[in-house]
N, C-alpha and C positions, 0 to 999 in steps of 0.2 A: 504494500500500500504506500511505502512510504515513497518509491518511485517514481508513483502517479500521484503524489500529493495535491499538485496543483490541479488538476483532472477530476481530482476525488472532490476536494475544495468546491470549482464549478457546478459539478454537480448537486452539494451539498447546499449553496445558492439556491440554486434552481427550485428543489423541491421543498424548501422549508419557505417559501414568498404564498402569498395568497392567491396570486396567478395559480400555482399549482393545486391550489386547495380546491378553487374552484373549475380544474379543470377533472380532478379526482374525486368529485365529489357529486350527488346524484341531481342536487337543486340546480349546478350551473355547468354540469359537464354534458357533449354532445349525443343527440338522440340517439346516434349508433350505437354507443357502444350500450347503453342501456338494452336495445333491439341485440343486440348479438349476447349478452348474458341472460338475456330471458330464452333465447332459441339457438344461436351455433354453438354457443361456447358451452351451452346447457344440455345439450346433445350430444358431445365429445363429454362431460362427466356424470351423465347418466346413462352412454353406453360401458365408460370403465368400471361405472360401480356395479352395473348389472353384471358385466360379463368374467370381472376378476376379481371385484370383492365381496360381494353378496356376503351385506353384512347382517344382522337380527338382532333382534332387542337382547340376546345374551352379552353380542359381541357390539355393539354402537360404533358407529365410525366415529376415529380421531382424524382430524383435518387441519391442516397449517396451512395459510398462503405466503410465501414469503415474495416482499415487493409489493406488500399490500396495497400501497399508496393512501386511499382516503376511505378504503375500504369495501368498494360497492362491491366489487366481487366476491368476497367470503361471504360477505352479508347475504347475496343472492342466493350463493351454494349452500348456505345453510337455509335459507326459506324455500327452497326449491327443493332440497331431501325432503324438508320436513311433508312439502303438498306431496311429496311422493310415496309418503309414510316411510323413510328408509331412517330407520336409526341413527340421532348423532350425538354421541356424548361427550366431545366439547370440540370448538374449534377456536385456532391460534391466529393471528395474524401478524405480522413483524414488516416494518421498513425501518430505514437508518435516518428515516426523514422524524424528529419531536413530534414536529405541526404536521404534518400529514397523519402521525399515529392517534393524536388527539384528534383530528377529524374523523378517522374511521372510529373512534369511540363513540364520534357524535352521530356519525353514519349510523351506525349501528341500531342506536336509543330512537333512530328516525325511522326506520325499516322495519325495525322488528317488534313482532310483539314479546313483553316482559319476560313470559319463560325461555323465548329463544335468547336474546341478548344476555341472560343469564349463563348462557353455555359459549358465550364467545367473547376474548381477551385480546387487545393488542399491544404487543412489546415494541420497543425501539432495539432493533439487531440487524445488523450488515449480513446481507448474503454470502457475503466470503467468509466470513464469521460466523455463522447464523448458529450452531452448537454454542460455542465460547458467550453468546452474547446472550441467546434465549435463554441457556442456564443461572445468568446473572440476571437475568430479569427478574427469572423464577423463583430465584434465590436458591437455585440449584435444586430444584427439583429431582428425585431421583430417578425416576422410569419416564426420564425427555427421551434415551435414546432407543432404537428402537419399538415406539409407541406407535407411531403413526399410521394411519393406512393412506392417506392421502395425501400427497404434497403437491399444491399449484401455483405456478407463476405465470404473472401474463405480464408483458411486456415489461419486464426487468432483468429476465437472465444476461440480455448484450451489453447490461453495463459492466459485468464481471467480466465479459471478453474481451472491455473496452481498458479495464484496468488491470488485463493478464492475471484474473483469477477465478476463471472458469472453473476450471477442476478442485477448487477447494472449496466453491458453491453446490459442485456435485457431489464433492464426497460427507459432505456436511449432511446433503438429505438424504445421500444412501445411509449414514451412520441413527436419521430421526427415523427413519421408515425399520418396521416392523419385515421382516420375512414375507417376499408376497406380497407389498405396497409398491403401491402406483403414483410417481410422480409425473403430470402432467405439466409442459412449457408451453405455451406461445408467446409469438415474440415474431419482429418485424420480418419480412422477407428480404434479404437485397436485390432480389431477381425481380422486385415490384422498382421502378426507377421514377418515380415518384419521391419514395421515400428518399434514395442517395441523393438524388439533387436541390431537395429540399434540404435536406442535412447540411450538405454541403456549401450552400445558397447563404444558412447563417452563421457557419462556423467556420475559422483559416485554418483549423487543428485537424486532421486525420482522423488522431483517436477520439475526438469528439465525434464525429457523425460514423465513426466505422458499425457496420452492419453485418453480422456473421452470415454466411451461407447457411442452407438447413444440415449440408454435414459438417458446418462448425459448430452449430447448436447440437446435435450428435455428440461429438467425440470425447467432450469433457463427462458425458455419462456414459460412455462406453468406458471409458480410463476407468470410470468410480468403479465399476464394476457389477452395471446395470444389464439387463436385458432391453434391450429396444423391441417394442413389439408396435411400434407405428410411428413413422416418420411421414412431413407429406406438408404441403401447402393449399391453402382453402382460404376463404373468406375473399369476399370484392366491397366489404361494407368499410368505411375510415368512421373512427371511433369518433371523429366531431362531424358528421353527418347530421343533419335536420333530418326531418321526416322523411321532404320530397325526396333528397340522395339517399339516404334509405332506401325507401321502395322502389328508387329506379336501379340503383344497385343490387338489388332483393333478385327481380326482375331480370336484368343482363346476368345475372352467375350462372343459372347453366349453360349457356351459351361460351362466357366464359371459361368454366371450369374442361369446355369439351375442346377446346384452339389453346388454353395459354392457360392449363391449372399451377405449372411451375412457376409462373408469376403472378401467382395470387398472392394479397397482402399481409397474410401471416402464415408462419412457419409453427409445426407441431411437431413434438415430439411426446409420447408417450413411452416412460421406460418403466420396467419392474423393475424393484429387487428379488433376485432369484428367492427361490422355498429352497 
């Protein structure tokens, strides 16, 4: 870390401003991505829970997101088991941002009703970190490491690639995942060139706007010592979409996904840890 200090630094800017809050946030962030955690992104973890963790009210799913941002996303996943009836006995959230972690608190208290928000906690911990720091939140709790059955991040893993510490973000959630837990990523495409030239458009720095491939998002959980059981790119919807781009987006994807699905705008990986 301390090589990219100034990198880390920027970043750390970035998402502790109200800008970010309110782009992380359900009141003032864009229609997309709201429409994509109620249906695509909802659909990629309710086919994983069906097909590999099929959990029951003996065994309740544990859930972390790490890179929570402001929170909508764990918030959703846990009201979305719940309409599912699928068991969930607590879920974690963690960014390295104070003020983002403090909004997904508020998230939370806004979304959910009282029994649910009782089963969900947000830490401030670094992704590269994410062991070392949740344990200090926890105040070292003792059954953090291998507890988990789900771990998700959306659109945060390429900042660990951006500051060369991808592989110590993977191995951090291979060490919280239980035997048999499923960490699912998305995260940007560079194959969509929108996104590099936008990046690139407002930043003179490289590893600011750099954009992994989908087999660099790969590799650092192959190293941890994952199984990949779905790799692959999907989505034509941008998370600050209005309604109209929405549904005309909605609309052109399978057409899209049938000419150009390798340059759709997010990358997926889905890895086990082995049983």
């Amino acid at each position: 870390m301390q090589q990219s200090g100034g990198l880390y630094e920027k970043f750390l800017d970035e998402y502790v401003s109200e800008d970010a809050v309110r782009k992380y946030t359900t009141e003032t962030a864009g229609y997309g991505i709201t429409y994509l955690l109620d249906h695509d992104y909802a659909r990629i973890y309710l086919d994983v829970v069906d097909s590999y963790l099929r959990p029951s009210t003996a065994k309740p799913l544990r859930l972390l997101e790490f890179g929570c941002g402001g929170g909508m996303n764990i918030t959703r996943l846990v009201s979305l088991l719940q309409e599912k009836q699928v068991p969930v006995e607590c879920a974690y959230g963690t960014d390295f941002s104070p003020r983002l972690v403090q909004a997904a608190r508020e998230e939370a208290k806004a979304f959910l009703p009282p029994d649910l928000v009782g089963k969900l906690s947000f830490s401030v911990a670094h992704n590269e970190t994410l062991v070392r720091d949740l344990a200090a939140e926890l105040r070292g709790e003792k059954d953090l490491l291998g507890s988990f059955d789900l771990i998700v991040g959306v659109n945060t893993f390429r900042y660990c690639h951006r500051l060369g510490k991808s592989v110590d973000c993977a191995s951090d959630i291979y060490r919280l995942l239980r035997y048999g837990g499923i960490c699912i990523n998305i995260d940007m495409n560079n194959r969509f060139p929108a996104f590099r030239s936008r990046l690139r458009g407002q930043e003179q720095n490289e590893a600011e706007c750099y954009i992994p491939s989908l087999e660099e998002y790969v590799t650092p959980f192959r190293a941890a010592g994952f199984e990949i059981i779905e790799k692959g790119n999907f989505c034509w919807i941008p998370h600050s979409a209005g309604k109209a781009l929405t549904f005309c987006c909605w609309i052109a994807g399978p057409v899209l996904n049938l000419v150009a699905r390798g340059h759709a705008m997010r990358s997926l990986v889905v890895a086990r840890k082995p049983v």
